[in-house]
Each structure stands twice: as C-alpha cells, then as structure tokens.
C-alpha positions in Angstrom: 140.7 178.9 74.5 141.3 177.5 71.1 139.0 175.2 69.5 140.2 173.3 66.4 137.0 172.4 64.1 136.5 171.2 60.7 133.1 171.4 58.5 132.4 168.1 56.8 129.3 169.6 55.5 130.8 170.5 51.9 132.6 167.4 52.2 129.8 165.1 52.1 127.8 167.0 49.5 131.2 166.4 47.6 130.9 162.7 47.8 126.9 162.5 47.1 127.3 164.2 43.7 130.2 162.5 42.9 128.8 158.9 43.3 125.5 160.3 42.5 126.8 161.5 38.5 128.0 158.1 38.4 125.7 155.8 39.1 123.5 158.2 37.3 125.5 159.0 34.1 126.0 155.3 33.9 121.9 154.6 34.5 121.4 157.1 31.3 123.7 155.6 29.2 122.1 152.5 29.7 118.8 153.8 28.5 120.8 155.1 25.8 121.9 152.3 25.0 118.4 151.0 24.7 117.7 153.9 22.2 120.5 153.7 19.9 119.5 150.3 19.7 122.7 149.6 16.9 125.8 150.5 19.0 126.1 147.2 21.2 125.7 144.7 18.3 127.7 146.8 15.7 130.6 146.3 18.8 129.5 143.0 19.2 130.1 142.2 15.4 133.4 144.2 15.0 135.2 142.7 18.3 134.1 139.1 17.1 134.5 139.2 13.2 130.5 139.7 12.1 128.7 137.7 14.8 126.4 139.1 17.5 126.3 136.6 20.7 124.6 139.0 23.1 121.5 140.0 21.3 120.0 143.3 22.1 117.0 141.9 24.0 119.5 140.7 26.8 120.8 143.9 26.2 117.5 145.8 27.7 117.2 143.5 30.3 121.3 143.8 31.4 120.1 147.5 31.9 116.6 147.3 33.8 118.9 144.7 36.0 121.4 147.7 36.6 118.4 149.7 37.3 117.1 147.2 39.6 120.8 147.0 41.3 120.3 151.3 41.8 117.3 150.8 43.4 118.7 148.4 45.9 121.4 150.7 46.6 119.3 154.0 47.2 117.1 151.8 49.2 113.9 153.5 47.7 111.4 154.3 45.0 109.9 158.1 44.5 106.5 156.9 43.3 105.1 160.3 45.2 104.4 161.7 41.1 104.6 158.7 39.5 101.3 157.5 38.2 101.1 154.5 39.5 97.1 153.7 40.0 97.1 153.8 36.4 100.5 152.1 35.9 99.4 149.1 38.2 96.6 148.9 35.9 97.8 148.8 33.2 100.4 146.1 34.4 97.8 144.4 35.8 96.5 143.8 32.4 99.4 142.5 30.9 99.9 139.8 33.7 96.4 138.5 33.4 96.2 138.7 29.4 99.1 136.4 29.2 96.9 133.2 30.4 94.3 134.4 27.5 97.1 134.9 25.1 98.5 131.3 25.6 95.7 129.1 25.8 93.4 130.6 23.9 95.2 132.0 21.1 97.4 129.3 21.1 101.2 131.5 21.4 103.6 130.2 23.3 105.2 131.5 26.5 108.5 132.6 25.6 107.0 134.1 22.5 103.9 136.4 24.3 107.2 137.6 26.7 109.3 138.2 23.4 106.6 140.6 22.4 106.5 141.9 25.8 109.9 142.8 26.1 109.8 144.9 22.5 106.6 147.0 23.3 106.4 147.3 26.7 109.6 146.6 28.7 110.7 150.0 29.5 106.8 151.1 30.4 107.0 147.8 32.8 110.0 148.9 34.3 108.8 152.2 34.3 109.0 152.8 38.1 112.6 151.3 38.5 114.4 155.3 37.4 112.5 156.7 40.1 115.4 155.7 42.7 118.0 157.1 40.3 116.0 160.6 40.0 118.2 163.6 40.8 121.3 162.1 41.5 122.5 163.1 37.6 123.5 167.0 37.4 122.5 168.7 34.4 125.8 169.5 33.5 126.9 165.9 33.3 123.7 164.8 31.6 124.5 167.8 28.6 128.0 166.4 28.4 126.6 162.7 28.0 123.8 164.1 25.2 126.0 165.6 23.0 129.1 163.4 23.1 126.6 160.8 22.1 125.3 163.4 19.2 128.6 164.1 17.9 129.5 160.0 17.4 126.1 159.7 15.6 126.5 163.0 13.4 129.4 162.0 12.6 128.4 158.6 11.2 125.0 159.8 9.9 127.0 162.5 7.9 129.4 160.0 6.5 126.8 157.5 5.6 124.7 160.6 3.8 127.9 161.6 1.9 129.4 158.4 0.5 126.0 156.7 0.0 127.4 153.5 2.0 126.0 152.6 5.1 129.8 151.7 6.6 128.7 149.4 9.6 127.4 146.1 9.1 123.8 145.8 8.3 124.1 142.1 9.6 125.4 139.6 11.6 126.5 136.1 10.3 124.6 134.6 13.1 121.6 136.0 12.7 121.1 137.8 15.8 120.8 140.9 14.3 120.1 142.7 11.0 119.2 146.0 9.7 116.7 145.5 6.7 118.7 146.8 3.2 115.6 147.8 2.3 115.1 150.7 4.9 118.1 152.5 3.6 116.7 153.1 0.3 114.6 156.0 -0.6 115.2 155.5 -4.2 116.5 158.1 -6.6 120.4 158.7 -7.6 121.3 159.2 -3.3 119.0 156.9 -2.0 121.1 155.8 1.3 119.3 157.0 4.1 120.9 157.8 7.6 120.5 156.0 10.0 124.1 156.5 12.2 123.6 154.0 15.4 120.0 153.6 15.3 117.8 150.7 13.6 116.5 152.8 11.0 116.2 156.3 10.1 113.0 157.3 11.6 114.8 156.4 14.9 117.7 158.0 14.0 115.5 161.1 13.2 113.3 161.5 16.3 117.0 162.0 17.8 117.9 164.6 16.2 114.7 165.8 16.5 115.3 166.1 20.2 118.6 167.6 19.8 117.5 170.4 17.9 114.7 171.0 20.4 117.4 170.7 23.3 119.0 173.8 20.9 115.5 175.9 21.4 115.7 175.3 24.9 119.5 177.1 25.4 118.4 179.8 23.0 116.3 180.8 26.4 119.3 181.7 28.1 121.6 185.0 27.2 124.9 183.5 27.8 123.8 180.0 25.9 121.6 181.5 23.0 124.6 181.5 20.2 125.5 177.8 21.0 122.0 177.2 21.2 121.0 178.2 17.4 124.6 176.6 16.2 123.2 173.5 17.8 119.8 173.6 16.3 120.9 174.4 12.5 123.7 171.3 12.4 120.6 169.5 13.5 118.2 170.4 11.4 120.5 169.9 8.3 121.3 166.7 10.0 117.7 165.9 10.2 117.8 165.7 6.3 120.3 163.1 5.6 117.2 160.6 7.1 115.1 161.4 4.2 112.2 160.3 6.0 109.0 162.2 5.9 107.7 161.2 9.2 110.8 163.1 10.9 110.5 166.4 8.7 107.0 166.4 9.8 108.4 165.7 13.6 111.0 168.1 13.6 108.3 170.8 12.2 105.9 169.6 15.7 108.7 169.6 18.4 110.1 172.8 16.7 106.9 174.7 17.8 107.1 172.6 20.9 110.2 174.0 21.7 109.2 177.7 20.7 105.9 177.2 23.3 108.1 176.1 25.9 110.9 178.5 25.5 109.5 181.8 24.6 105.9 181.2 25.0 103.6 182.9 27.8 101.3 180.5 28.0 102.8 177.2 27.7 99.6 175.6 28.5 98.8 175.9 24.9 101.6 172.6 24.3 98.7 170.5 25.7 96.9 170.9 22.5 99.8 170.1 19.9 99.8 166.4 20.0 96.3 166.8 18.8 97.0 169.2 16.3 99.9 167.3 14.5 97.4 164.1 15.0 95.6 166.2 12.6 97.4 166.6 10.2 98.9 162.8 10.2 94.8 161.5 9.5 94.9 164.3 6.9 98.2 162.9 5.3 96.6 159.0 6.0 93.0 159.1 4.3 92.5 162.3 2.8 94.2 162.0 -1.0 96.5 165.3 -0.8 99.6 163.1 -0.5 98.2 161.0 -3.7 97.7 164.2 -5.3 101.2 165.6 -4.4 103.2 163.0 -5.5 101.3 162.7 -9.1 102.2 166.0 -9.4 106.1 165.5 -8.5 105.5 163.0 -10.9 109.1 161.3 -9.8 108.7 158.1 -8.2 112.2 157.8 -7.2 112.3 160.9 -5.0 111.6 161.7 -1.3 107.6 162.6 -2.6 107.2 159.1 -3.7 103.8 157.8 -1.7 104.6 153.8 -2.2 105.0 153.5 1.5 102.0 155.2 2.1 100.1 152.6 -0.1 101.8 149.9 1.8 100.6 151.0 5.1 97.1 151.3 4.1 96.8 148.1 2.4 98.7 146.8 5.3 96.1 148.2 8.0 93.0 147.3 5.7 94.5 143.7 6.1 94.6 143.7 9.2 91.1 145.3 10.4 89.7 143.2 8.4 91.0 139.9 10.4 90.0 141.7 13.3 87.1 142.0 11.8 86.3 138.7 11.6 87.9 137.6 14.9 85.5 137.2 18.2 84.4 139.6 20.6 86.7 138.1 23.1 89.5 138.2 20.6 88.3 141.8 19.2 88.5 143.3 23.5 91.9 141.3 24.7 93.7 140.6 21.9 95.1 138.4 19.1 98.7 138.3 20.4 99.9 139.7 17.0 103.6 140.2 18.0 105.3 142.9 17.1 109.0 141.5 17.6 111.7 140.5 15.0 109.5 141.7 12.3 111.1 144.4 9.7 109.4 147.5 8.7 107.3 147.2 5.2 110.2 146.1 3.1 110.2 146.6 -1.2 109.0 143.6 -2.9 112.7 142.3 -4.6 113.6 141.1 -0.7 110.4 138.6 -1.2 108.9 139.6 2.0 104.8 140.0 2.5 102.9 142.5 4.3 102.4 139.6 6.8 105.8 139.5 7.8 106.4 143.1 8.2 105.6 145.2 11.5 102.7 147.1 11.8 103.5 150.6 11.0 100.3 152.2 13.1 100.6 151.7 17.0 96.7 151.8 18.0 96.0 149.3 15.4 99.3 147.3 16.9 97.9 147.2 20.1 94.8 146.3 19.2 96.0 143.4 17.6 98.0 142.3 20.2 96.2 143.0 23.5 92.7 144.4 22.6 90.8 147.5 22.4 91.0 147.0 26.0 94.7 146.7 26.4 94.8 149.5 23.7 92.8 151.6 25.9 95.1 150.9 29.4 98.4 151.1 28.0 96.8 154.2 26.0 96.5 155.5 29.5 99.5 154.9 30.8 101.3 156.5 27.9 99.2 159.6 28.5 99.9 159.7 32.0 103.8 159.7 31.1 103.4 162.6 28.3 101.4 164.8 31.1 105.0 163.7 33.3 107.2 165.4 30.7 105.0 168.1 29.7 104.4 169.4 33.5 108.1 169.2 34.3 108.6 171.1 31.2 106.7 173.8 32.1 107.9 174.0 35.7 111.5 173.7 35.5 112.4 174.6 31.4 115.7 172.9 31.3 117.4 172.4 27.6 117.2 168.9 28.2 113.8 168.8 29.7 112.3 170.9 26.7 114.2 168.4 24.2 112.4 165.7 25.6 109.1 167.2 25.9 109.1 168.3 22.2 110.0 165.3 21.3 107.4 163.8 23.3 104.7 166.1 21.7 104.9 164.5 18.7 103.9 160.8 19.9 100.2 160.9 18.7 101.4 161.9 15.3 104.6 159.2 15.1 101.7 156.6 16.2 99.8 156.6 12.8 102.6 155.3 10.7 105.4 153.9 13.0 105.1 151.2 16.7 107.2 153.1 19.0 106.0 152.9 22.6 108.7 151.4 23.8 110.9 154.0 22.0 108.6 157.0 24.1 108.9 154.3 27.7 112.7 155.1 27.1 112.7 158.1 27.0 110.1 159.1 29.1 113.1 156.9 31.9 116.0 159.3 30.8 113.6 162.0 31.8 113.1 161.1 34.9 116.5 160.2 35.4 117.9 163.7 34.4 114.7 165.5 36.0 116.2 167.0 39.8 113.9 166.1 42.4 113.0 169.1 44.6 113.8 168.0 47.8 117.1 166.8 46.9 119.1 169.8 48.8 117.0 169.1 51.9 118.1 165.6 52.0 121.2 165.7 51.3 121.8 168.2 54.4 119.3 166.1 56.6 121.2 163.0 55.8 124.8 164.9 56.1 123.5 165.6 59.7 122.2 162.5 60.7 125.6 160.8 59.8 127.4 163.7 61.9 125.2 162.6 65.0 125.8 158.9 64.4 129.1 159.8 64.0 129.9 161.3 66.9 128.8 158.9 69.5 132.0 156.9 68.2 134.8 159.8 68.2 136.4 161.0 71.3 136.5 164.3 73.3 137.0 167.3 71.5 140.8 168.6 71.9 141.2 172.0 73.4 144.3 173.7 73.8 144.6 175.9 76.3 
C-alpha cells in the first residue's frame, strides 16, 4: 500500500511569518514615523510646493488607528506583562482631570486634548502594540533600523558639512515649522544636525540608540566587526548635533550598553538612570558649568552656558506661579500645555520664555496635571523602563540593548528636555520587536487546529493499491 501525504506544517509557519513581518514591519514604521517626527511633513511640503495639509498630530493618530486596525485583526491583547493596574491608573487620571482642567482652569476642550495628544498619546495607547508583539522577526526589524539610519546619516552628514539645513524649516501654511533658532550653536559652523527629526537633541537620542544597538552586536563573534564599524560612524555622527545633552546621553547608554553586553551582573543598569540623574542636578545648580564656560571664555562655541541660563530663569518663572497658584491647582494641575510651543528660542526671533516649552519634564507635568499627575504618569513611565530593562537582561538582542540604553538615560534627558512621549514611542517599538515566548507553541497549536477543522471538509484519503 502506498499512501500519498503532504506536511502543511512548514507551510503554514511560512504564511504566519510572512504576514506576520508585514503587518509588523509596517506597525514599526509607523512608530517611526512618529519619531522622526519631520519625514511626513518635509514629503508633505515637497509633493505640494511648501504646504503641509496633514499635520503631524493626524499623523500619530493615522498610526494608533492602524494599531487599533492590528489589534482587531489578531483578535487580542497580551496584557499578561504589561503593567496595566498602574497604566489604568494612570489613565484614569487623565480622564477625570480633564473636567478640572476645563472648568476650573478655564482651557478649552480641543485644547486640554491638543496637549494630550503631544505628551501622552503614545503612553495612552500604550497597550494597543501588545497585539502586534512577536509577529516582527529580528532580522526584518535590523533591516528597517538601519535603512532608516542610513537616510538620516546621510542628511545629518550633509547638513553638518555645507552648514545648510537643505529641507524646509517651514511650511507656507503654517502647519509646521522647525524653529531657525535650534539650528544655531553659534560660532563660525553653527548649523546643528538635525536630519529628519525636529531638532537635534531628537536627532541625537537616535543615534544614541544606534550606537548602543552597535554594543549590543559586538556580543556576538560573527557580528563583532560590523558591530564597532556601526558604533564609531555613530558616535562621530553623534557630533554633528552639537548638543550637550546627547554627548552626555551617548556617554550613559554607552555604559548601558557595556552592562548589558559584557557585564556579569547586569543588575547593576538598575542604578544608572540615578547615576546620570546625578550628574544632570550637578550640571543644573551646582556652578561647574558657570565655571567652565568662563574659562573657555568663547561664547560662540559648544561650552557656551546661555541655554543653561535660560532654563533656570525659565523654571524659577514658573515655580514661582506655581507658587502662588492653590492647593487644588498646586496637586491636579494648571493645564500648562506643552503643544506647539518651540524650545527656548534666542532673543532676535522676539519670542519670551512664556512662549517657549518647558525644557524640564517633572516641572512640565507638574504644571500641567499636578504633583499628583506628576506622580502617576511618573509611575507609569517607570513601570515601562523596568519593561525594557528586564527584557534586556533576559533576551540581549542588538535592538533590545539599543533601546534599553537609550531608555537609561530618561531621568537625566528629563531635567532639561519634555520627552515622554518621545520614551512612550519607543518603549511601543520595543514591544513590537520584543518575541513573545510562546509564539512557537502557538503557531504549531493553531497550525493543528486548522488541520482538524480542516479536515472534516476534505474527502477520503486516496490509496493506491
């Protein structure tokens, strides 16, 4: 007897990864997307000569709707790790702060959701990459990371080494607009960097990653040489930001990366945020960057402290209105928005420290929601850094290190930059590009469970005799 049989086994694992690296690749490019925050409306403004119809805000939300549209599709959430007491919380907050935020402190609805949408909307939607978790391979994901470093290297480089920024730093319609004044760092080159990104810093913490993504390929014997090729092109990228904070970063997720990589005891990475916290109080309030910069004695140079000034007459403005604000304004907030505001801009563009954003996130949050809003989203944020530095330590991926190291830095970035939503982003392409560890066991207990349903439908096996 002859029996003619076929194994649709490696079949259908074909199929899975194949949809499963496309829905996925396109769910982190999306986030992407959300990072390099530039690349729609610099498309926008080259396809339609300068204007920018679509701004970036319906941008975010285009993508958390895509999200939303994966979710439906897999059919389910993996909330099993996900902090969710805390996020629900924290959530919670923000749903019944809005009431407080409009008729008490007088702002108006689409403005308090304005705000939320620029601090909070990837830590909102937070829960949404869960479905879309393991279905990216690691290969695919690499591919997708550096492609999009290349196209940003390639800009940054060129913007660095003709001192012109070469995209459009605004649209005629005023939907968008990259402030002149965050290019300059004074000095004979004073054009910083900033490729796709809205400014340098964001362009930096990038690159930052990268090079920690190098660290984390150095780990491996057949990897190690395009691992150190990849970290050196970013560190000297990393220079054409000129921007302090991200020399400082890149110094953090470096020994991040190192912990993580090489270390014994990567335990000790739990302490680092703390550490470069530190050093960013010391650099704040102590005088040595005051005393630095007299002696550099060049206020035209990368040692110039101006900025510094700003931000600490900017923050001494604004404790002291909270200050003088209630108790009940002083726990849930002023509803300071933090949207469509530039960074602290030079004087000769006539703008005030009141118009600018407010380069310290605990005193941002403060302002908007309240210590106790600081406090829960605080929380939350914390509970998303312990995510990223667990899985780092379990399963020490390139792309997972990147990401942590990046991530180890937030504490320090906090004191002179808002950037929680920046962090909620990428805490989603982690968990987007993080396998889960069940996946293989699914896949063959879903394989077989087709095979059965199957086969109630196809007829009787063919023998020959």
């Amino acid at each position: 007897m002859f029996e003619s049989t076929y194994n649709y086994s490696d079949q259908y694992g074909e199929q899975q990864r194949s949809a499963g690296n496309l829905l996925g690749g396109l769910a982190l490019l999306a986030m992407l997307f959300c990072v390099i925050n530039c690349v729609i409306p610099e498309l926008e403004e080259f396809l339609t000569g300068g204007r920018v119809p679509i701004p970036q805000a319906f941008v975010k939300m285009g993508a958390f709707c895509f999200l939303g549209l994966l979710t439906l599709i897999y059919g389910r959430l993996d909330l099993a790790w996900f902090p969710i007491k805390t996020w629900t919380v924290g959530m919670g907050y923000l749903l019944l702060i809005f009431p407080f935020l409009w008729f008490v402190e007088r702002k108006q609805p689409e403005e308090i959701l304005l705000a939320y949408n620029a601090a909070y909307c990837p830590i909102i939607f937070a829960p949404l990459a869960t479905a879309v978790r393991g279905k990216l391979s690691e290969r695919w994901a690499m591919r997708i990371f550096m492609g999009v470093f290349a196209a940003s290297a390639i800009l940054g480089w060129a913007q660095f080494v003709l001192q012109d920024p070469i995209v459009q730093l605004a649209s005629s319609d005023g939907n968008f607009r990259i402030f002149a004044s965050a290019w300059s760092a004074g000095g004979p080159r004073s054009i910083r960097s900033t490729s796709f990104f809205g400014s340098a810093l964001d362009y930096g913490g990038f690159v930052v990653l990268v090079a920690a993504i190098g660290i984390g390929m150095c780990g491996k014997r057949e990897s190690w040489k395009k691992g150190l090729l990849l970290y050196l092109v970013a560190a000297a990228t990393c220079y054409t930001t000129a921007t302090r904070n991200v020399f400082i970063q890149f110094f953090f997720a470096t020994v991040a990366g190192l912990i993580l990589t090489f270390g014994r005891k990567s335990s000790r990475l739990r302490w680092l945020p703390f550490l470069a916290l530190g050093l960013a109080l010391v650099i704040a309030f102590s005088g040595v960057s005051k005393q630095i910069s007299n002696q550099i004695g060049d206020k035209k140079s990368i040692g110039d402290d101006s900025s510094l000034d700003q931000r600490l007459l900017q923050w001494g403005k604004n404790i002291a209105i909270l200050e003088h604000s209630s108790t009940a304004e002083q726990l849930f907030g002023l509803g300071f928005s933090q949207a469509d505001k530039p960074v602290i801009v030079a004087a000769n563009e006539q703008w005030s420290l009141g118009d600018a954003l407010v380069d310290n996130e605990y005193l941002a949050l403060v302002l908007h929601i309240g210590l106790v809003g600081a406090f829960l989203i605080g929380a939350v944020i914390w509970q998303m850094w312990r995510f990223v530095r667990n899985e780092a330590i379990d399963r020490p991926t390139p792309l997972i290190i990147g990401i942590a190291s990046f991530w180890s830095t937030f504490l320090m970035t906090a004191m002179f930059n808002s950037q929680a939503a920046l962090y909620g982003f990428w805490f989603l392409i982690a968990v987007i590009i993080i396998p889960r560890g069940g996946d293989r066991v699914e896949r063959e207990a879903a394989w077989a469970e087709d095979v059965e349903d199957a086969s109630e439908f196809e007829p009787a096996e063919a023998v020959a005799p």
